[in-house]
N, C-alpha and C positions, 0 to 999 in steps of 0.2 A: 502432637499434631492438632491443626485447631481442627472445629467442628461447626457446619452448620446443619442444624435440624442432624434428624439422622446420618448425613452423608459426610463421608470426611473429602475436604479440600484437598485435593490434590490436582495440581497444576500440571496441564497436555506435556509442557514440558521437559517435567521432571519424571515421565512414564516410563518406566523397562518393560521389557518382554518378557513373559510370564509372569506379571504382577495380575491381582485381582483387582479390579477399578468398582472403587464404590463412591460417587462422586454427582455434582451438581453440574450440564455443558450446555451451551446453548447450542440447538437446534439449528444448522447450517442450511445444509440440504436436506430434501427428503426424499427418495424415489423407491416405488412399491412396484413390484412385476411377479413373474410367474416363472419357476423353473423349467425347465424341460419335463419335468415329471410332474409338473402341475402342483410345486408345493409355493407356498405363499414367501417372498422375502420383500424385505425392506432393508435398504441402504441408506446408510446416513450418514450425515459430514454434521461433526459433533465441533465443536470451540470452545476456548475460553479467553481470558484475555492474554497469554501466551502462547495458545496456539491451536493447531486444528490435526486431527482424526480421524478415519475412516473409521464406520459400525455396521457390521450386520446384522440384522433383528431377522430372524427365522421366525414360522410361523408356532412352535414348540416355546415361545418367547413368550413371559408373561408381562404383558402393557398392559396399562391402566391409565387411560386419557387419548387424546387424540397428538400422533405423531407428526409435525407439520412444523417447516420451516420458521425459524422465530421463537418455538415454542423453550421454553426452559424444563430440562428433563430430571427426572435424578435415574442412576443409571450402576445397575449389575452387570459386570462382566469380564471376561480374559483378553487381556490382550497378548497378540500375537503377533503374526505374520502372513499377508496371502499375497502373491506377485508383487515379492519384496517390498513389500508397505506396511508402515504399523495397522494391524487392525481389530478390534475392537470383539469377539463375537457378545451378543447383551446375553442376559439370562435374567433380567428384570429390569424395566422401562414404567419410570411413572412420569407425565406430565405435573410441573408444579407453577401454581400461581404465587411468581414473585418477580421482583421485578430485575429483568436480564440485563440491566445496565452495566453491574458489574463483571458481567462475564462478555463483556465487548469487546474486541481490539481496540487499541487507542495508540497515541502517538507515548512514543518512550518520555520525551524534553515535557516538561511542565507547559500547559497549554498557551499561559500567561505571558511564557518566553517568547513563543512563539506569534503570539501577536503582536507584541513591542517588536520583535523584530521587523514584522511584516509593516508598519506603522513608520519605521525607520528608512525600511526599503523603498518605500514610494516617496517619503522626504528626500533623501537623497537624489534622485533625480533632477537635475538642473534645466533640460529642455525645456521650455517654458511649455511647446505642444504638448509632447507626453506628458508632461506632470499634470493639466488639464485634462487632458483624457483619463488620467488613473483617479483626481482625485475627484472626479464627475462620476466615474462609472463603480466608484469604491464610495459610495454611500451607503450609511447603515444599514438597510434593506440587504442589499450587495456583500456586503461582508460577514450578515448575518449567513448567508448560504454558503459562501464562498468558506468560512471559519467551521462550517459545520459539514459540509462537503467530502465526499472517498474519493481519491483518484483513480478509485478503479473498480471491478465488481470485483474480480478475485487477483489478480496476480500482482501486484504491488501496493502497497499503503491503502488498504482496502478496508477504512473502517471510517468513524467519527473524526474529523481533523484530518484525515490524509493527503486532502490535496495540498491543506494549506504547508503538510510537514514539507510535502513533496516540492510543491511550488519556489519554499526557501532555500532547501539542497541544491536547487535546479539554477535556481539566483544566485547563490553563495559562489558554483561552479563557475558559472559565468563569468562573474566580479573577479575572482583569478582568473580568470583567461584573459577576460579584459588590461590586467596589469602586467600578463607578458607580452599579451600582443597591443605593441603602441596605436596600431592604426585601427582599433576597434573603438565604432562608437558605444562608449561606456552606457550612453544613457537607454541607446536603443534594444541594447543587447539585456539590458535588465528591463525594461518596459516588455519586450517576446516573453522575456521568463515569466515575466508576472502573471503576463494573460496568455500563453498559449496551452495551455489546457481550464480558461475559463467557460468556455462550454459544459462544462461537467457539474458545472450547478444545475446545469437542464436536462444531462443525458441520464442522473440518479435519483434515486428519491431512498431511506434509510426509514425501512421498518425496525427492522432490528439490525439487518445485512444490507446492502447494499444491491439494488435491482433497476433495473432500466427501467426509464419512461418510455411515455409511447415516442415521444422524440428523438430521444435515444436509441430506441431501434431503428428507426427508418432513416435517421441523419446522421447521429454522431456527432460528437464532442470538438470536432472540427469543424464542420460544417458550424454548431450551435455556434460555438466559438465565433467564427469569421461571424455570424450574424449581428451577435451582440455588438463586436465590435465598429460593426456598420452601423449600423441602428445608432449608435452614442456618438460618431463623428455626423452623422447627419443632423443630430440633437444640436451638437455643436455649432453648426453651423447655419441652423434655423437663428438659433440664440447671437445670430453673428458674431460668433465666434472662431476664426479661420485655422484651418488646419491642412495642413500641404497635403495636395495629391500625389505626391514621391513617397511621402514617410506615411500615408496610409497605404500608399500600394505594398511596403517594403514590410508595417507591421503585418497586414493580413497575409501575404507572403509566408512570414516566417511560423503564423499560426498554420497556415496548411501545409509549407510539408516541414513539420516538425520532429514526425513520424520519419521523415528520410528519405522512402521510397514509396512507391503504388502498392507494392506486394505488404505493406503493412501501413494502407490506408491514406498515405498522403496522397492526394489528387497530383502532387509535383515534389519538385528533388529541388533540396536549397540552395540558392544559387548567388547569395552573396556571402560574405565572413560571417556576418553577424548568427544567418539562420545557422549556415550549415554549425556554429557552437552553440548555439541554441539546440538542435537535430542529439549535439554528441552529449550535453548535459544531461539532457532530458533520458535519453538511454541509459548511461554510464548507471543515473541514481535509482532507476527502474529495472536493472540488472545487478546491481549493489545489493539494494533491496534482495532479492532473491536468492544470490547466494549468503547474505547472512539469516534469512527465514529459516532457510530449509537447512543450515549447519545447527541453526539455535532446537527446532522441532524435534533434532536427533540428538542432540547433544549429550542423551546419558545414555545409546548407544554404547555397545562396546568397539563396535566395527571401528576401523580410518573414515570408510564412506559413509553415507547418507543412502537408504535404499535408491535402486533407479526411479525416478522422475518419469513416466512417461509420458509427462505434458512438454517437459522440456528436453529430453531423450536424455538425460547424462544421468550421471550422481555428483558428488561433490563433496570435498577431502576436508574433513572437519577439523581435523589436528592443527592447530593456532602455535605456531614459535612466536617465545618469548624468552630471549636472554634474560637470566637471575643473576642478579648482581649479589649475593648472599655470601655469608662466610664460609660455605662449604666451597662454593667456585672459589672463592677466592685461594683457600688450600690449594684448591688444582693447580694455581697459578705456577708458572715457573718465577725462579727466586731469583732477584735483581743480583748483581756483580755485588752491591753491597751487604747485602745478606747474607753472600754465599760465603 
């Protein structure tokens, strides 16, 4: 087992229940309160770059530093179990000055892949308007935020790179649906992908985690979204450079109700082909996401399930079939007429 400083590496999720964790996590959450009996706790949502943890720090807890989101810990304790969740109790907390890059979420794909890919997606586009618009509004500046951007604060691709990982699933989607369905326009349906959650260069900012701006709270990633986009066809068109009033009604469209419905944030419901596969992409890889997180974070479980979620009310059945083509099945086989 390797080693840094005193603490041994051991990754969130390679964790079993009733192991003893002596280990380096970054600092998620922090929340400090009072029991009913008046005894001091602190709750913490601990990470690493595989994955994340619930910690109780009792006030019987020996800390050394100050406990605060962001912060890189090293960290004594049992893990167990409290309303079927892995959790954590510490029995020594020291804060360490070093640098928590390495214990970040990131995207799995090589990051390099990922931006040729992203490079290739907006070549592709043949409308001469959209290709204008992407390759105006995707200036260095633009792509420096956009490439370093979280699609989320917590519940999917929620790190360094995740919009951008997010943004290409969501495109990829698309591009096949586009090649089943004939009568989709190919160009417009990849131009929604591109940009409908480009608001989120404005609605975050990445200390360590990922936290709302003050724009963020009050508008939303939609709302930013539809601005920016306005904002760059008007640009356009100072520069007399013409851009249809149909194919902006239809992009901004597709950026507001992306989301699907009101009851999760879209001001409208999608209402031609291109949004509403836009609407199911955008879901499918944002719900993907979540049942591979939360199979991968249990995964040395002994159980089938994953404790209940009660963010998202279920659990979720971790056992993966995979037919073995091996020489044992193959014995199993039954024996051809000519064998026999």
């Amino acid at each position: 087992m390797t080693k840094k400083g005193p603490y041994e590496v051991k990754e969130i999720k390679t964790l079993a229940v009733g192991q003893q964790i002596w280990g380096k996590f970054l600092i998620l959450e922090c929340n400090s309160r009072k029991t009913k009996d008046g005894k001091e706790i602190t709750n913490l949502r601990i990470g690493d770059s595989t994955g994340e943890v619930d910690v109780v720090v009792w006030e019987s807890c020996n800390v050394s530093g100050k406990m605060e989101s962001g912060a890189l810990i090293g960290l004594l304790g049992d893990l167990g179990t409290y309303n079927n969740r892995l959790q954590i109790t510490a029995k020594r907390v020291k804060t360490l000055d070093e640098d928590p890059i390495p214990y970040l979420k990131a995207p799995l794909v090589d990051t390099s892949s990922l931006l040729s890919e992203f490079e290739e997606l907006i070549t592709s586009i043949s409308d001469p308007y959209l290709k204008e618009l992407l390759e105006r509004l995707f200036n260095p500046q633009m792509k420096d935020l956009f490439y370093k951007a979280p699609a989320a604060r917590k519940i999917h691709h929620n790190y360094h790179g995740g919009l951008l990982e997010h943004t290409l699933t969501v495109a990829r989607l698309c591009n096949m649906a586009a090649k089943i369905y004939p009568d989709i326009n190919r160009d417009l349906l990849i131009t929604g992908a591109i940009l409908h959650d480009i608001g989120k260069i404005k609605e975050y900012y990445i200390k360590v985690t990922p936290e709302y701006t003050t724009a963020g709270r009050m508008m939303g990633h939609i709302v930013l979204g539809t601005e920016i986009l306005s904002a760059e066809i008007v640009k356009m068109r100072l520069d007399n450079i013409s851009f249809p009033e149909e194919l902006e009604m239809m992009l901004k469209h597709m950026v507001l109700s992306h989301h699907g419905n009101l009851e999760y944030g879209s001001p409208v419901i999608p209402l031609f082909p291109e949004a509403l596969l836009l609407h199911v992409a955008d879901n499918l890889d944002a719900k993907m996401f979540v049942f591979f997180d939360k199979i991968s974070e249990d995964a040395e479980g002994g159980e089938l399930f994953t404790p209940y979620d009660a963010f998202f009310g279920q659990q979720y059945f971790k056992y993966r079939y995979q037919y073995e083509n091996d020489a044992e099945s193959q014995n199993n086989q039954p024996a051809t007429p000519d064998e026999e």
